[in-house]
C-alpha positions as CSV (number, residue, x, y, z in Angstrom):
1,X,85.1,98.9,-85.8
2,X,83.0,99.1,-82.3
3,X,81.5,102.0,-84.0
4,X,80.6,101.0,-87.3
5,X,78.5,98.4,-85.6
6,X,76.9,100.1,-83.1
7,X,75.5,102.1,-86.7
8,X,74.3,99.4,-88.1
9,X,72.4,97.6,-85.1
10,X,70.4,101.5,-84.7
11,X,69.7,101.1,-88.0
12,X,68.3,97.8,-87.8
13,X,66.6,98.4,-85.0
14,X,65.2,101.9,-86.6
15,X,64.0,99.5,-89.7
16,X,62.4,97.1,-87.8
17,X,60.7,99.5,-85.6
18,X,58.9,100.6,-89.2
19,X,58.2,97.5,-90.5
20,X,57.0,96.0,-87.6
21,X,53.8,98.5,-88.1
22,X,53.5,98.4,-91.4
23,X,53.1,94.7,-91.8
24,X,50.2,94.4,-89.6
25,X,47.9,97.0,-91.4
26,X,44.8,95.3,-92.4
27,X,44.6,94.7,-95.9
28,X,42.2,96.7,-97.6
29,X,39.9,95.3,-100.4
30,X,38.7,96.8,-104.1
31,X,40.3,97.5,-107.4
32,X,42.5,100.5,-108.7
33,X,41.5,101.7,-111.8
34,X,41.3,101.0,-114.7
35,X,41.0,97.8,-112.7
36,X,37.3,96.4,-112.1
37,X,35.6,94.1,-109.3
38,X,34.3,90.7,-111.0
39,X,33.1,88.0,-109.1
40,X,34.1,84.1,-109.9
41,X,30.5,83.5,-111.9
42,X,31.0,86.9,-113.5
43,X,34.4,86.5,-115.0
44,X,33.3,82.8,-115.9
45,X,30.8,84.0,-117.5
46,X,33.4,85.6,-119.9
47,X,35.2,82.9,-120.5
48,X,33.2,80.2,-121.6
49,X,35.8,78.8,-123.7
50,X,38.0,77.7,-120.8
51,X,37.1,74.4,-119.6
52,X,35.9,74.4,-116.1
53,X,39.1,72.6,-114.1
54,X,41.7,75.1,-115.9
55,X,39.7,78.1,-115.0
56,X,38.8,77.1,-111.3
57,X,42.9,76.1,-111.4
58,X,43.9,79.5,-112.4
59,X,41.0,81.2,-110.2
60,X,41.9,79.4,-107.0
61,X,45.5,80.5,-108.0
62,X,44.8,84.2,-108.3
63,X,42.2,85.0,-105.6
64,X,44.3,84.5,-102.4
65,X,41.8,85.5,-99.4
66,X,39.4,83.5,-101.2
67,X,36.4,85.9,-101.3
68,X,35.5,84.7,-104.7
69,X,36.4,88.4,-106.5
70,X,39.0,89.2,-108.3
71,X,40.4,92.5,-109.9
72,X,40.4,91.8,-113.7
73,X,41.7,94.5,-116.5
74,X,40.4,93.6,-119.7
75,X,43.2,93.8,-122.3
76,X,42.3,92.9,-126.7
77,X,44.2,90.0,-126.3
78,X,43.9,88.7,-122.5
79,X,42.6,89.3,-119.3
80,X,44.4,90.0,-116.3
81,X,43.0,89.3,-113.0
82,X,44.8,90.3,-109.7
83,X,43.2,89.9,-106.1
84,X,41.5,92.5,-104.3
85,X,43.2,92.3,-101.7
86,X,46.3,95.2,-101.0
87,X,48.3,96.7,-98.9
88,X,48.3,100.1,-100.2
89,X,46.8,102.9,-98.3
């Protein structure tokens, strides 16, 4: 039993020592494709329909650094917006 956790506290400690790293890597900023960069004005502009509280609402929601740009994907039927911000390398 002494030995089965000796395993798992290496192993923690072997994931921690991997995460710790990882989590502090600056967040990079931009859109994957087929993803595109729009700006608030921009993809208001699109949208003219949506009354200005619910679309500042759902903006605010989206855009978490709050840079005011936003990843959108323009579908037939809907747009979806991510923010640009990500951890992927």
């Amino acid at each position: 039993m002494r030995k089965f956790a000796v395993v798992i506290a290496v192993v923690a400690l072997q994931v921690a020592a991997v995460a710790g790293p990882a989590a502090a890597v600056k967040p990079r900023r931009g859109c994957a494709p087929p993803f595109i960069l729009m700006t608030r004005e921009a993809l208001r502009a699109t949208v003219p329909q949506v009354p200005e509280d619910a679309f500042n609402q759902i903006f605010n929601a989206i855009d978490k650094n709050r840079d005011d740009q936003v990843c959108v994907k323009q579908q037939p039927t809907f747009t979806n917006a991510v923010d640009n911000t990500s951890n992927a390398r």
